[in-house]
KOLDREN-203664 format. One record per residue (C-alpha): residue number from 1; z, y negated, x. Coordinates in nm, 4 decimals. Layout:
+-----+----------+----------+----------+
! num !        w !        v !        u !
+-----+----------+----------+----------+
! NUM !        Z !        Y !        X !
...
+-----+----------+----------+----------+
This chain:
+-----+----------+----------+----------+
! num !        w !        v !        u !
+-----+----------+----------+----------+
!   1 !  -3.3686 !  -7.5187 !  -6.8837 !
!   2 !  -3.0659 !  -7.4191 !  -6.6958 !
!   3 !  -3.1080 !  -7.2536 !  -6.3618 !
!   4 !  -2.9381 !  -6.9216 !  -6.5394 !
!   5 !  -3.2434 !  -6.9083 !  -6.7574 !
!   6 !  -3.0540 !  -6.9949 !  -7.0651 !
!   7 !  -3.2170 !  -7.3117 !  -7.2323 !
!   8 !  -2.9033 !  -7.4213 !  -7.4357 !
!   9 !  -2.6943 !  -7.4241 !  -7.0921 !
!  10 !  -2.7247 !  -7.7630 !  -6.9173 !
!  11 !  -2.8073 !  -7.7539 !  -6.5174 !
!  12 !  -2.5380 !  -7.8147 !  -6.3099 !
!  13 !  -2.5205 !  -8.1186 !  -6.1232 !
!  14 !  -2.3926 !  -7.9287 !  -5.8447 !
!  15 !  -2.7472 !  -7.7395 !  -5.7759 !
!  16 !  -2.9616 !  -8.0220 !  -5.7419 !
!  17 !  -2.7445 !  -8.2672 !  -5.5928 !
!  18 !  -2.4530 !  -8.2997 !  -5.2906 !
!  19 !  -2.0714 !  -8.3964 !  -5.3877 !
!  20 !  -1.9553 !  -8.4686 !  -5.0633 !
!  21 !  -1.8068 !  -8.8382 !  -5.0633 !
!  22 !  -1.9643 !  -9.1221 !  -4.8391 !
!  23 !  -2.2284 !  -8.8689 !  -4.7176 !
!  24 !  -2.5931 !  -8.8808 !  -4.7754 !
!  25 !  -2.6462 !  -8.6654 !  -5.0899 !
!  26 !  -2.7931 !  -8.2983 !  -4.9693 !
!  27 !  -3.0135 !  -8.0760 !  -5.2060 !
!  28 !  -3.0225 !  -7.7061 !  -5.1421 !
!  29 !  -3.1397 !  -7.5602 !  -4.8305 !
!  30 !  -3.4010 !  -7.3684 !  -4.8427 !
!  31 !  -3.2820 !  -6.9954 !  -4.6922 !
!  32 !  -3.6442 !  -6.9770 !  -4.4351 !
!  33 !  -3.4847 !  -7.3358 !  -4.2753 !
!  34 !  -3.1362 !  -7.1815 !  -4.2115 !
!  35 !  -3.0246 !  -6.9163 !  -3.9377 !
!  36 !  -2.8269 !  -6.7298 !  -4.1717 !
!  37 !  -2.6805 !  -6.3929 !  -3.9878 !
!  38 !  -2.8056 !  -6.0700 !  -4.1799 !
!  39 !  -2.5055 !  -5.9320 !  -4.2492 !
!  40 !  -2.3885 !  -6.2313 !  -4.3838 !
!  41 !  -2.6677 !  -6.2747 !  -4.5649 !
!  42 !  -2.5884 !  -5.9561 !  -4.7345 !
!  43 !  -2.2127 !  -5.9783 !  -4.8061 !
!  44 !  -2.2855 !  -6.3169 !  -5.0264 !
!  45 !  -2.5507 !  -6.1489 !  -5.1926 !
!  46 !  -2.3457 !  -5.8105 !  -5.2783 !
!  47 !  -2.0399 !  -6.0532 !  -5.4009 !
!  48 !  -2.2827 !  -6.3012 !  -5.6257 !
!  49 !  -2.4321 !  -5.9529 !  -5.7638 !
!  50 !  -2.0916 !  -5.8872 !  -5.9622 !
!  51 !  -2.1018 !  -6.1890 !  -6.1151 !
!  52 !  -2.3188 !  -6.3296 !  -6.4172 !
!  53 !  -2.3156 !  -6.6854 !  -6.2298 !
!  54 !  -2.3291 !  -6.6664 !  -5.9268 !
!  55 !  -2.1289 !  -6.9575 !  -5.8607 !
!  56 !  -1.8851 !  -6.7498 !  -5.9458 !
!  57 !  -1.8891 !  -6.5543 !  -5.6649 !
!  58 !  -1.8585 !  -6.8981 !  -5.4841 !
!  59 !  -1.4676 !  -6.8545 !  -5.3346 !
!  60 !  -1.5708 !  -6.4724 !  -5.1940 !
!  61 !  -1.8705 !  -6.6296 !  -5.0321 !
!  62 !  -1.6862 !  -6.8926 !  -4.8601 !
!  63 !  -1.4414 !  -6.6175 !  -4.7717 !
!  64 !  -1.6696 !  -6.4467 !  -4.5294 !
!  65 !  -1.7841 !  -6.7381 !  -4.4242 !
!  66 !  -1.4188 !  -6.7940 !  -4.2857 !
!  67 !  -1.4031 !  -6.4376 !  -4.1839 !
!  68 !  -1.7377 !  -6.4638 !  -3.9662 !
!  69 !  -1.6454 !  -6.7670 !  -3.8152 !
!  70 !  -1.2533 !  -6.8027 !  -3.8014 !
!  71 !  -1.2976 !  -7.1014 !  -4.0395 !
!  72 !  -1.5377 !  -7.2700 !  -4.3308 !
!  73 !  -1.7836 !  -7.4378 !  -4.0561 !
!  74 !  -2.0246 !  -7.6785 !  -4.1508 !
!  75 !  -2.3170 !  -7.4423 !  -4.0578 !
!  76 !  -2.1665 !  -7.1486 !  -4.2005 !
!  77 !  -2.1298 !  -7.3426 !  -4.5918 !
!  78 !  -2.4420 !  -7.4703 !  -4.5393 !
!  79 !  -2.5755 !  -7.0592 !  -4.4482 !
!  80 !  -2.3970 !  -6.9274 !  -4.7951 !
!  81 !  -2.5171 !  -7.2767 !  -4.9399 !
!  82 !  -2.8701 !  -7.0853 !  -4.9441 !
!  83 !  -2.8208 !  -6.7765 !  -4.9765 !
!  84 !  -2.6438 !  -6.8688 !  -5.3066 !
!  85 !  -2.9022 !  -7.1546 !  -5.3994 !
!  86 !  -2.6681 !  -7.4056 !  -5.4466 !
!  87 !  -2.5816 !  -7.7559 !  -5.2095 !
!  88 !  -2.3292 !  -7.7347 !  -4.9325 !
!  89 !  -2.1501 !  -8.0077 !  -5.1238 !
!  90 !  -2.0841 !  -7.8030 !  -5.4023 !
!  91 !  -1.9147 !  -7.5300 !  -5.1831 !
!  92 !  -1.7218 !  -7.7828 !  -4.9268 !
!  93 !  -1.5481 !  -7.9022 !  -5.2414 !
!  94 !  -1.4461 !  -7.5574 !  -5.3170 !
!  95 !  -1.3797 !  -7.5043 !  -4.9953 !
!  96 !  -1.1322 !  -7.8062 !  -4.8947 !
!  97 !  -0.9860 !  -7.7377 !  -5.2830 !
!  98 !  -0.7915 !  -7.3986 !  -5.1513 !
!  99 !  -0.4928 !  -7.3769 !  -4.8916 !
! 100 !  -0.6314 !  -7.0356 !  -4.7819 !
! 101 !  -0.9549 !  -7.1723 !  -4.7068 !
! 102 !  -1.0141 !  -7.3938 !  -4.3567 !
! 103 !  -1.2576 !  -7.6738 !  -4.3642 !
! 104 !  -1.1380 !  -7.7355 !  -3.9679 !
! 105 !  -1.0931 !  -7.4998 !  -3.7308 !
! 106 !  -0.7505 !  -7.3319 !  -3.6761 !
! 107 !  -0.5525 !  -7.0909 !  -3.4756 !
! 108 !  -0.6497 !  -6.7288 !  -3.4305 !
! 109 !  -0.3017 !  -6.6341 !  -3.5936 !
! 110 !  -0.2097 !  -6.7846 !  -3.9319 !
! 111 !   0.1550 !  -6.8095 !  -4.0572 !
! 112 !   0.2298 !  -6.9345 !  -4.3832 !
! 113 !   0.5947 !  -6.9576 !  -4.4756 !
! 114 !   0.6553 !  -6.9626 !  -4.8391 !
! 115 !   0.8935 !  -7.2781 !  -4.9306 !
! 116 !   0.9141 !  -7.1976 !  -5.3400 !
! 117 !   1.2784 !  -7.2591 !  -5.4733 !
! 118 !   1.3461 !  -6.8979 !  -5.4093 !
! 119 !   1.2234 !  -6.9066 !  -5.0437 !
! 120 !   1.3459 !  -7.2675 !  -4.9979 !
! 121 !   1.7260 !  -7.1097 !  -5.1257 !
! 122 !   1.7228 !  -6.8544 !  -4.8839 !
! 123 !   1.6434 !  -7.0780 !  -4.5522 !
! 124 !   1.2908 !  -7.0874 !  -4.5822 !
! 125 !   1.2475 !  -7.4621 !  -4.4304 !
! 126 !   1.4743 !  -7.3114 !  -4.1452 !
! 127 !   1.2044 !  -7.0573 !  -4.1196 !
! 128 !   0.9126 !  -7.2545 !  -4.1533 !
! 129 !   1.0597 !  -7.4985 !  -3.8192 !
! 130 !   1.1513 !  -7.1730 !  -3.6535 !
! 131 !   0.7717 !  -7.0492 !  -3.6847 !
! 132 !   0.6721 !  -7.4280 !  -3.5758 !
! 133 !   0.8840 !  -7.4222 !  -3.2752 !
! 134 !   0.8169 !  -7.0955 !  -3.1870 !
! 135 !   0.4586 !  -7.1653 !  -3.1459 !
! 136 !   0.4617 !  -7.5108 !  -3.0250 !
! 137 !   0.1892 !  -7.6311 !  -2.8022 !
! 138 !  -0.0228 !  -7.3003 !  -2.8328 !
! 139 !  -0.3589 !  -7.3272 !  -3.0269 !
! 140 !  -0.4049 !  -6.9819 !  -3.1138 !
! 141 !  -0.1241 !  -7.0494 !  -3.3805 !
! 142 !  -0.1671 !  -7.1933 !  -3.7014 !
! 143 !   0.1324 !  -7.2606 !  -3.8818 !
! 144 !   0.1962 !  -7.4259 !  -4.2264 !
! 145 !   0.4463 !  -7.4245 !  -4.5443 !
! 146 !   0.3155 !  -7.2666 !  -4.8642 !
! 147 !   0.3922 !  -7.3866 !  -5.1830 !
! 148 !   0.4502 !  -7.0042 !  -5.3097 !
! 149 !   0.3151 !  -6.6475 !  -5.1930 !
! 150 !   0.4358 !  -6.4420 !  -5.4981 !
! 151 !   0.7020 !  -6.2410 !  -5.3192 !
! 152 !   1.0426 !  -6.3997 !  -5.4385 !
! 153 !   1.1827 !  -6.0520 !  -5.3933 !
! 154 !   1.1358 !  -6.0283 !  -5.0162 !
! 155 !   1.2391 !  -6.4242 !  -5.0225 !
! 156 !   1.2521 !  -6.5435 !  -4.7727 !
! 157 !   0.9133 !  -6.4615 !  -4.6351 !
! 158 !   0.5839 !  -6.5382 !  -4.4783 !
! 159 !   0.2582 !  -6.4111 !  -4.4568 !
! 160 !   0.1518 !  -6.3246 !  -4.0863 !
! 161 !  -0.2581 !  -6.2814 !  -4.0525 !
! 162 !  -0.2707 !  -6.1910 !  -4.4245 !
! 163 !   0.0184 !  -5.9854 !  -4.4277 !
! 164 !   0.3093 !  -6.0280 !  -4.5848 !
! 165 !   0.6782 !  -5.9869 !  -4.3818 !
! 166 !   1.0458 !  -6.0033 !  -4.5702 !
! 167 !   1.3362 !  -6.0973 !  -4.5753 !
! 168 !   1.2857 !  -6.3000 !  -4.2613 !
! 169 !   1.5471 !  -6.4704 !  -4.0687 !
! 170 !   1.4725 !  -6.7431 !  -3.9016 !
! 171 !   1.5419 !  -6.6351 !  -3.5321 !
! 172 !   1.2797 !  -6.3273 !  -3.5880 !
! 173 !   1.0404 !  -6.6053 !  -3.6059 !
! 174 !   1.0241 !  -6.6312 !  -3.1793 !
! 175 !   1.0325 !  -6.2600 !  -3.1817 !
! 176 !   0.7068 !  -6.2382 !  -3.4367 !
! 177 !   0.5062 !  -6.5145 !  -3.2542 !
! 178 !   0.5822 !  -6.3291 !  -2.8931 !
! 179 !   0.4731 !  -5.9904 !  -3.0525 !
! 180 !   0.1260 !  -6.1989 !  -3.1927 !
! 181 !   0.0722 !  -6.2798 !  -2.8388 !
! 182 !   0.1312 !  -5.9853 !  -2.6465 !
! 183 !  -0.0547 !  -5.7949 !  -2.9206 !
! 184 !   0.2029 !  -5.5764 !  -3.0290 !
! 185 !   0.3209 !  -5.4688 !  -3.3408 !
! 186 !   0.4892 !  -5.7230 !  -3.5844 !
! 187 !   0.8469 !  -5.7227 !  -3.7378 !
! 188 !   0.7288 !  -5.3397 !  -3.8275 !
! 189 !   1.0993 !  -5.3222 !  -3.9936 !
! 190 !   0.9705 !  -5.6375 !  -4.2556 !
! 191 !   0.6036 !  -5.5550 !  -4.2482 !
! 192 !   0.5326 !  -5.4969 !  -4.6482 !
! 193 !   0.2793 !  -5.2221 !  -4.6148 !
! 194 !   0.5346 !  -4.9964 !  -4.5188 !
! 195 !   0.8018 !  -5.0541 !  -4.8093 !
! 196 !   0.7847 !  -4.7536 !  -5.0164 !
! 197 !   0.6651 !  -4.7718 !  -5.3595 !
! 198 !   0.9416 !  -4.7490 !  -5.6700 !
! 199 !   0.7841 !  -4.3681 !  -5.7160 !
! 200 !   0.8177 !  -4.3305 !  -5.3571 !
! 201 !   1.2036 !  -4.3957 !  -5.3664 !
! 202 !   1.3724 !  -4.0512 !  -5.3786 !
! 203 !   1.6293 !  -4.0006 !  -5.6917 !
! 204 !   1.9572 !  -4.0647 !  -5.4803 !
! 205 !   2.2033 !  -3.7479 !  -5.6241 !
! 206 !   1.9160 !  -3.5701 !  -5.7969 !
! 207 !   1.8945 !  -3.2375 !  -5.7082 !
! 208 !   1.6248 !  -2.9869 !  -5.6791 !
! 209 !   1.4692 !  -3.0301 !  -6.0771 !
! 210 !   1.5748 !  -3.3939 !  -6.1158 !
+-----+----------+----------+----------+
């Protein structure tokens, strides 16, 4: 019978046995043997609650893992490898599968410059080496081309500690990274949670009852 309960479901591999290459193989850990914060405890088990497998919940899991810990460390998988009853393989290789996720540990402040065609068009690799020179030597900063953020509007763009700045040019790139380390305000001119919505845009030449 499938761990789900459902006879005519196979088990998965995954919760009985590691998939980490030239490793030794390791089963689940049991949750009494690991040192698993509360809180994060609690967070995994909220997010596997919404799902009917929890595996599914799998990529929000490893999400506060990174969140807690500034990236996917070994001890933290192996913490939401028991809460969720699964092997730390199982989530390393979901883990080191996603851009946005960190199975090493990075800078403080994360840049990722989009270089899609419409980025790339618009001087994103000029951006990208701007944000890479700009920050240079300093390991707070973690800096990396993206194959595509979904903003071709605002092209070309990055997104700067999960939020997303537009149109960029690539000397406001020294100017961003010198804001991220004095702690100021970024680019609030190209921040993105300040553009106005369409409904937000007032009817230019409407008048009072337009």
């Amino acid at each position: 019978m499938s761990e789900n309960g459902n006879p005519n479901l196979p088990v998965d591999r995954a919760l009985t046995e590691g998939r980490v290459p030239d490793r030794t193989s390791a089963g689940v850990p049991e949750l009494h043997e690991v040192d698993c914060p509360a809180e994060l405890r609690e967070r995994i088990e909220q997010l596997m609650s919404r799902y009917p497998d929890r595996r599914s919940a799998s990529i929000p899991a490893l999400w506060a893992v990174q969140e807690r810990y500034g990236w996917c460390t070994p001890e933290g998988i192996r913490q939401a490898a028991a809460v969720m009853r699964v092997t730390p393989g199982y989530l390393e290789s979901v883990a080191s599968f996603y851009d946005l996720l960190h199975t090493e540990a990075v800078g403080s402040h994360r840049i990722e410059v989009c270089t899609n065609i419409s980025c790339w068009m618009r001087g994103g690799d000029e951006l990208l080496d701007a944000f890479r020179a700009a920050a240079e030597g300093d390991e707070d900063f973690y800096v990396t081309g993206f194959e595509c953020l979904g903003a071709c509007d605002i092209a070309p763009m990055a997104s700067i500690d999960q939020r997303y700045y537009g149109p960029l040019e690539a000397a406001e790139a020294g100017i961003a990274i010198a804001q991220l380390k004095a702690d100021a305000e970024v680019l609030p001119a190209k921040d993105q949670a300040r553009r106005p919505l369409a409904g937000d845009t007032p009817n230019p030449g409407g008048g009072a009852g337009a």
